[in-house]
TORNU-671111 format. One line per field, with one value per residue (C-alpha): residue in one letter; x, y, z; chain; residue number from 0. Coordinates in steps of 0.001 Angstrom, whole numbers, padded with zeros to 6 digits. Layout:
! TORNU-671111
r: a ...
east: X ...
north: Y ...
up: Z ...
c: A ...
k: NUM ...
This chain:
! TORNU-671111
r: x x x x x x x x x x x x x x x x x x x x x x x x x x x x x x x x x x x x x x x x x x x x x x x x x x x x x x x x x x x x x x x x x x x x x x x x x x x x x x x x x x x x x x x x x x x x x x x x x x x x x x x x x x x x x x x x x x x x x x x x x x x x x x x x x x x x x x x x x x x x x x x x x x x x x x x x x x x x x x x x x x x x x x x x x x x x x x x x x x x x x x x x x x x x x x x x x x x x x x x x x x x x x x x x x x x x x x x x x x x x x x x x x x x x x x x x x x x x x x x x x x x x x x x x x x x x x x x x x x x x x x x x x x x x x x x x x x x x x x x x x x x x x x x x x x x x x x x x x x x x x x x x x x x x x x x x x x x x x x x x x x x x x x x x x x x x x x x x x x x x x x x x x x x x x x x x x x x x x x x x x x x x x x x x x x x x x x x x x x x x x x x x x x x x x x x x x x x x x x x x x x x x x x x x x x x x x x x x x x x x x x x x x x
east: 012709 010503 010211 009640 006514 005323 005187 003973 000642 000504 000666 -002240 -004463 -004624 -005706 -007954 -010938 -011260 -011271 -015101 -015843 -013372 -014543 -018197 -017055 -016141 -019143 -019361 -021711 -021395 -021295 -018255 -016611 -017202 -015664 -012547 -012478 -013092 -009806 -007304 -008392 -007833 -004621 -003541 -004346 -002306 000633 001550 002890 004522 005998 007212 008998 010663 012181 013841 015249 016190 016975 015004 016564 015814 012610 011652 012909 010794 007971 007782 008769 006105 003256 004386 003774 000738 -000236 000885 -001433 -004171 -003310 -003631 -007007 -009685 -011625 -013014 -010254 -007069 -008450 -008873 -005515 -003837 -004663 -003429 000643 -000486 -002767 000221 003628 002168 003446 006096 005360 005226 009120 009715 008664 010637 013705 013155 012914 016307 018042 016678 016618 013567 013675 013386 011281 007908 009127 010338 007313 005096 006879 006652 003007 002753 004674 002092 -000915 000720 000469 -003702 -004409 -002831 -003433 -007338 -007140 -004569 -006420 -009699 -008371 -006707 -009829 -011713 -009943 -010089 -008582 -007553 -007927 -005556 -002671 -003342 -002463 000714 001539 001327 003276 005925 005766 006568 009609 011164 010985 012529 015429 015200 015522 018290 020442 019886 023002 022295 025816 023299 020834 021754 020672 024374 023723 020228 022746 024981 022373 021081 024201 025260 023221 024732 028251 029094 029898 033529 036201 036305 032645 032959 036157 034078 031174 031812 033118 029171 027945 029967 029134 025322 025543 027103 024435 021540 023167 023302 020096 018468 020491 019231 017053 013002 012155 014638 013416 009536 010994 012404 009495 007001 009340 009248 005271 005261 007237 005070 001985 003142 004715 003069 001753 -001737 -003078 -001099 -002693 -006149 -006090 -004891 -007506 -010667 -009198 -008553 -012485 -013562 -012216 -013439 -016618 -016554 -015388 -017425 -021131 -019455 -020994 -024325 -024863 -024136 -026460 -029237 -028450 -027652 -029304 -025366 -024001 -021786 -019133 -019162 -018328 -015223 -013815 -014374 -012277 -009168 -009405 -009171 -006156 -004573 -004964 -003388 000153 000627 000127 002645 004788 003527 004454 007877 007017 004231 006227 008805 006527 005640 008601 008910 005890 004921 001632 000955 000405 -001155 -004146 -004701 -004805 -007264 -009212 -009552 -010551 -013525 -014895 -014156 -016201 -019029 -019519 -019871 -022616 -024441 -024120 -026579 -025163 -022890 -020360 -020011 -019459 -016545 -014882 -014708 -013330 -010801 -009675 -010049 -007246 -004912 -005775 -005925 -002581 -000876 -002497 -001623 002193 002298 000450 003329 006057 004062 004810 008070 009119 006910 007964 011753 013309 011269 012403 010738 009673 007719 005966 005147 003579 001452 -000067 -000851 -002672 -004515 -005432 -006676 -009317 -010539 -011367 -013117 -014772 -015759 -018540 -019855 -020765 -021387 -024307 -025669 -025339 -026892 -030424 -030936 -029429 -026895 -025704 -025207 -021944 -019988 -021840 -020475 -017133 -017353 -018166 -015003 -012955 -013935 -012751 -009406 -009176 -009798 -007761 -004574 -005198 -005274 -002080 -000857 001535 003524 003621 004706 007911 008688 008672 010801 013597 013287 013969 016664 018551 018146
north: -003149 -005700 -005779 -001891 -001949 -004993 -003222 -000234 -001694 -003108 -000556 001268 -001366 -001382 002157 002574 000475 002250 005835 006511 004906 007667 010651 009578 009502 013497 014507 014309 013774 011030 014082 015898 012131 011777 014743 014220 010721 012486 015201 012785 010616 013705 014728 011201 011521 014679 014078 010439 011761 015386 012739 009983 012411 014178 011413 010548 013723 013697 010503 007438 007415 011580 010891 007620 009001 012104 010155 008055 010213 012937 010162 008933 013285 012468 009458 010854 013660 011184 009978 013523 014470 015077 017186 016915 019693 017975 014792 016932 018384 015333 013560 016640 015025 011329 012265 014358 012309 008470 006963 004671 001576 003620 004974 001069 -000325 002431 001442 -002447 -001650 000632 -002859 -005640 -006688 -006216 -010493 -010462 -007484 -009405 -011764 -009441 -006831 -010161 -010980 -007159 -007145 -010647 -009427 -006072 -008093 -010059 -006986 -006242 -009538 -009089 -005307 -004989 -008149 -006649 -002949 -004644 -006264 -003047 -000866 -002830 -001111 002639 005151 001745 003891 006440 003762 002182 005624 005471 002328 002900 006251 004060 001643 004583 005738 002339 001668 005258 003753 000388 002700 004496 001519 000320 -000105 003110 002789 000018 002364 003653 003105 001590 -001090 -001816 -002148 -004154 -007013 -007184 -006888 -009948 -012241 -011398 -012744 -009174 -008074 -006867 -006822 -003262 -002573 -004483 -001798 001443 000476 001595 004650 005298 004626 007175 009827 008909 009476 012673 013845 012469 014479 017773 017384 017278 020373 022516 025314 023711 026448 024221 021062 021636 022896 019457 017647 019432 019284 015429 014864 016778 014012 011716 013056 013433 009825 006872 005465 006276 003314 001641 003715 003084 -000311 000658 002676 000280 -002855 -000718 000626 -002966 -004425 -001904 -002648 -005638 -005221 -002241 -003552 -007018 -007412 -006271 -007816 -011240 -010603 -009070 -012294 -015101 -014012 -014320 -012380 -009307 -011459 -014636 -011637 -010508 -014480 -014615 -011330 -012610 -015778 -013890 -011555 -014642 -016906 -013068 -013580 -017290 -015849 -013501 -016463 -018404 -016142 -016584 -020048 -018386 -015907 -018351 -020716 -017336 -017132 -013549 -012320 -009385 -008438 -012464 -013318 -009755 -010039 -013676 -012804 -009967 -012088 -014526 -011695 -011094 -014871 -014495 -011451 -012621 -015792 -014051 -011553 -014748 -016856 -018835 -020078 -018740 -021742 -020074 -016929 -018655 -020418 -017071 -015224 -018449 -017483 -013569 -013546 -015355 -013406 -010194 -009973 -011721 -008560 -005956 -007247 -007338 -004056 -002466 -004099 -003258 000086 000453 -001538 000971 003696 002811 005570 007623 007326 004728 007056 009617 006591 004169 007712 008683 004808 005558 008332 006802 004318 007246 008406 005278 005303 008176 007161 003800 004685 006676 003896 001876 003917 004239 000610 -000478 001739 -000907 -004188 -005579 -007651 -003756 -002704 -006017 -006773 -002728 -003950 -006479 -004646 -002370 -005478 -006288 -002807 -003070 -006268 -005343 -002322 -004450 -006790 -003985 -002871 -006003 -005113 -002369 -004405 -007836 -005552 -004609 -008246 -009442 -006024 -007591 -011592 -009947 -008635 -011500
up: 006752 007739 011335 011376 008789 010739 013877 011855 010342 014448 016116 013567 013296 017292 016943 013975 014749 018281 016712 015751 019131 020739 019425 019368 023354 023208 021938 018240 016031 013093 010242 012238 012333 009067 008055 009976 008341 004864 005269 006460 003434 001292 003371 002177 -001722 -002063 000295 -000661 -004476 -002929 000040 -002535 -004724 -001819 -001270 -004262 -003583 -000146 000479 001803 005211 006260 004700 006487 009512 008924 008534 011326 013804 012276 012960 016218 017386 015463 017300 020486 020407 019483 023254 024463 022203 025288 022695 019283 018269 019544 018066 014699 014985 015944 012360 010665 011196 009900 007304 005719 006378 007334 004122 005713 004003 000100 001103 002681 -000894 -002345 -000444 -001609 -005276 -005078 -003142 -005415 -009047 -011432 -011285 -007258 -006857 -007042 -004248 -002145 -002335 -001841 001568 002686 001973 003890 007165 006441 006813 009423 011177 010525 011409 015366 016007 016088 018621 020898 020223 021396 024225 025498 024634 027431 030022 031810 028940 027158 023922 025691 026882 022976 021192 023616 022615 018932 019273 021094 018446 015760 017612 017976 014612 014071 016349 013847 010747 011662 012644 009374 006896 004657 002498 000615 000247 -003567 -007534 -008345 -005524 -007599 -010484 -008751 -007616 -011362 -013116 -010432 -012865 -016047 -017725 -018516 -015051 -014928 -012018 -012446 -011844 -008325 -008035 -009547 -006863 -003434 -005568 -007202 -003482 -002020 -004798 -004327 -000924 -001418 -003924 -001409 001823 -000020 -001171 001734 003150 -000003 -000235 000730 -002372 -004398 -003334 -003803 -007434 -007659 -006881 -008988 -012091 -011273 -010602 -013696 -015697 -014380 -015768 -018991 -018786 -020517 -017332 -017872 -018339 -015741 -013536 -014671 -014124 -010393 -010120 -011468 -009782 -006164 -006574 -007529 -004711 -002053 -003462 -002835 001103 001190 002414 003047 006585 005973 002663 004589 006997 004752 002403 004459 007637 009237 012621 012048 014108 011287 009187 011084 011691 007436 007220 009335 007681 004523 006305 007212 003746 002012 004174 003088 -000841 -000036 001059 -002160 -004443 -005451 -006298 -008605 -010239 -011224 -012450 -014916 -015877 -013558 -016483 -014822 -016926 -017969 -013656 -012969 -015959 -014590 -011050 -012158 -014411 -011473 -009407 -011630 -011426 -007525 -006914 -009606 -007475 -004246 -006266 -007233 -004477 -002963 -000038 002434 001770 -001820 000333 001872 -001375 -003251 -000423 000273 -003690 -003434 -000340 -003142 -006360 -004747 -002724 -005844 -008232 -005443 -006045 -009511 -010647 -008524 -010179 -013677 -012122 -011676 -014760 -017619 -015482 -016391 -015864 -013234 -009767 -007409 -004678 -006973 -008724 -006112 -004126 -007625 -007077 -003499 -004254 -007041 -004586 -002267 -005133 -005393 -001238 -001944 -004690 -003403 -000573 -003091 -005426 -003129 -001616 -005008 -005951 -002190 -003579 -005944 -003737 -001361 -004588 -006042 -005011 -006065 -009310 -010297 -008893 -011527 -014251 -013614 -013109 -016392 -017789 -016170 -017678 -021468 -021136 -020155 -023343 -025195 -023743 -024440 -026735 -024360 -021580 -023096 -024252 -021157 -019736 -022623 -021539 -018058 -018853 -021573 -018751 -016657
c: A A A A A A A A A A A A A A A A A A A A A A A A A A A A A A A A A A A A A A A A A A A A A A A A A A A A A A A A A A A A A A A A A A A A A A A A A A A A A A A A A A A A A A A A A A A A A A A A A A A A A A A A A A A A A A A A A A A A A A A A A A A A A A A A A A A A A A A A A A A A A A A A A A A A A A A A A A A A A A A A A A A A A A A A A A A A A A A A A A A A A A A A A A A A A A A A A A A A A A A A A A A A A A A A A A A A A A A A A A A A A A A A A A A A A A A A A A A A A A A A A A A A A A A A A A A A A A A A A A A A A A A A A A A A A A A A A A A A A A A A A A A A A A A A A A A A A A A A A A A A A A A A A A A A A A A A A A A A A A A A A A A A A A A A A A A A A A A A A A A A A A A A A A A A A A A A A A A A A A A A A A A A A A A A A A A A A A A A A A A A A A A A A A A A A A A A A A A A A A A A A A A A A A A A A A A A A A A A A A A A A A A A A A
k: 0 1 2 3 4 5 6 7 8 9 10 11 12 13 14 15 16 17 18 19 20 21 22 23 24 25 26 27 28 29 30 31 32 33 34 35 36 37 38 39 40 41 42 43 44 45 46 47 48 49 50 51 52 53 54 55 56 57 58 59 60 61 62 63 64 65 66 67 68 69 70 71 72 73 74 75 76 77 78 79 80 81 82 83 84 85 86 87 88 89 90 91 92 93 94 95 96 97 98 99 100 101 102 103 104 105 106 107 108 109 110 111 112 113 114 115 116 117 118 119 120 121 122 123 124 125 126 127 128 129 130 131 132 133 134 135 136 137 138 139 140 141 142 143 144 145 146 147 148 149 150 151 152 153 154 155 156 157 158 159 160 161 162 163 164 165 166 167 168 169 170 171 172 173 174 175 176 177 178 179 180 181 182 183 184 185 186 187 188 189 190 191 192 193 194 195 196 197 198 199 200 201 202 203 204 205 206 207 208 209 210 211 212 213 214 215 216 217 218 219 220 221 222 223 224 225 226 227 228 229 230 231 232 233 234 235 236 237 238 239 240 241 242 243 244 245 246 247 248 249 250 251 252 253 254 255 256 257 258 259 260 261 262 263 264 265 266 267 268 269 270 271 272 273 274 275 276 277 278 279 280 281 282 283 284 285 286 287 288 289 290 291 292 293 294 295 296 297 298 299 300 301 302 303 304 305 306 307 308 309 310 311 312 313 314 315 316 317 318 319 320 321 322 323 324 325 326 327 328 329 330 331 332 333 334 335 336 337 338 339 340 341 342 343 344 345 346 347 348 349 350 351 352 353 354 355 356 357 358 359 360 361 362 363 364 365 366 367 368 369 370 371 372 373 374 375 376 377 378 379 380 381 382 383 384 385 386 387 388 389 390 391 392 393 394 395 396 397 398 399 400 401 402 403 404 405 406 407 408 409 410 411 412 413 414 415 416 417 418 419 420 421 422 423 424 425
């Protein structure tokens, strides 16, 4: 599961920063790009829940499968799109089905215990930025040739369908809740011989169950999902959610008018800006190495490591706001890489542990798509905020920082006794 989203986020990240360059090339004008930009963001924020919960029903393997091959069309007509229609049209298939890596995560919280699951989601989102820190070098490189944007859309397409081939070879008979129940029953005295005997008996049922599924009615299965977004809205979650929401807005804030604020502060070349930006790309994969050394050193305290790394968050971008020299630029943003991949991790464990009993796929996709408002939302803000200064948009991304951060202590209480159900069954 690896390899695939690694080549996944490689092969996009080639493409993406060439694609207002391309279809400023056929002819359009920045408000039609920006509009294009604008629906596939929306296309995003209401698929990635519908997409999530589908496949809880369905199945993680037809709907991974689904999904990749889906973008690779999508990516493949990118390669094709000589006008500004085909290059509308061809975002139409990503902006609706490219949620590979929510299903990925999906698939990792099904396969692991709630004691691993921080580790292992911190490793997938190291090999992910693994992947944005190669593909816009390789993407630039190509894009200096005749039709290099053409031959890189190819390339990413080709990319998709290889890691369709990856997914399929992949050993689906693990692929079920009882396994989940299997690796965390694996640390507990109380596991019997004749659960290890009942097991490949659950598998095979859940299998069953998962195959007919995805053969039912789609009028049944769009029933399915809505009864399940449904629970999820009337869930507790709320304020899990909120905090996803200010912390994901803070942070784009903060990235948001990064370049030009340095060079409108510091008097510093756009390009100083991008070598800062891998370096922080680069410093967030060795915290995703780091942190199963952190999390045990929590005690695997979900909440405890996630209002830390958000508190820490807070000083981070506050420094940058105030900063007086671009070598205070460079220690917060040395810090932010850390604090910020570690809070990523945990607020999607915090997740899937309140959400207990609600399936992975449908909760992990209502995340994304929080995550989605709050790209919307950001530019916004940060528009406003840049009216007043180029200190605007991060001292605002403090301030809701600060809001996510008094909401989860006074939370405290719910999520402390859902870390304590978690070391309990540990």
């Amino acid at each position: 599961l690896f390899l695939p989203s690694l080549q996944d986020l490689f092969g996009v990240s080639m493409v993406v920063p060439l694609m207002n360059l391309h279809i400023k090339s056929l002819g359009a004008s920045h408000t039609v790009a920006g509009i294009i930009g604008s629906l596939y963001g929306i296309m995003q924020l209401f698929s990635s829940t519908l997409v999530g919960c589908w496949s809880d029903i369905v199945g993680r393997q037809y709907s991974l499968l689904a999904c990749i091959l889906l973008s690779a069309l999508g990516y493949f007509l990118l390669g094709n799109s000589t006008t500004v229609f085909l290059f509308a049209i061809s975002r139409v298939p990503v902006g609706i089905f490219k949620h590979t890596l929510s299903i990925s995560k999906a698939l990792l919280s099904d396969l692991v215990s709630e004691r691993d699951r921080p580790l292992v989601m911190g490793h997938f989102n190291a090999a992910s930025s693994v992947g944005f820190i190669l593909g816009p070098v390789v993407g630039g490189y190509l894009a200096e040739f005749n039709g290099g944007f053409y031959q890189t859309s190819f390339i990413c397409a080709s990319i998709f369908l290889l890691n369709g081939g990856l997914v399929w070879m992949l050993p689906w008979s693990e692929e079920t809740t009882s396994n989940r129940d299997h690796y965390q029953d694996k640390g507990t005295n109380s596991f019997s011989t004749k659960s290890n005997h009942d097991l490949p008996l659950k598998s095979a049922t859940s299998r069953a169950v998962t195959n007919s599924s995805f053969f039912q009615s789609p009028w049944i299965q769009v029933a399915t999902v809505l009864k399940k977004i449904k629970g999820i809205a009337c869930s507790n979650l709320w304020d899990v959610l909120l905090v996803r929401f200010l912390m994901s807005v803070a942070i784009l804030l903060y990235y948001s008018n990064f370049t030009l604020a340095l060079e409108e502060r510091f008097g510093v070349k756009p390009l100083f800006a991008g070598y800062l930006m891998s370096y922080s790309s680069a410093l967030g994969v060795l915290a995703g190495c780091l942190l199963g050394p952190i999390t045990r050193l929590y005690r695997h305290d979900t909440y405890r490591l996630l209002l830390h790394s958000s508190t820490f968050t807070c000083v981070l971008i506050l420094l940058y706001a105030s900063a007086l020299s671009i070598w205070m630029v460079i220690l917060s943003s040395t810090f932010l890489a850390f604090s910020t991949t570690i809070g990523r991790t945990c607020i999607i464990d915090l997740e899937l542990s309140v959400g207990g009993n609600e399936a992975s796929g449908t909760l992990l996709g209502v995340g994304q798509s929080v995550t989605s408002v709050g790209r919307i939302i950001a530019p916004l803000l940060s528009g406003i905020a840049q009216e007043f200064s180029p200190c605007g948009p991060p001292s605002l991304a403090v301030g809701l920082a600060l809001v996510a951060i008094v909401i989860m202590n006074v939370n405290k209480q719910k999520y402390r006794s859902h870390g304590s159900v978690k070391l309990k069954n540990q």
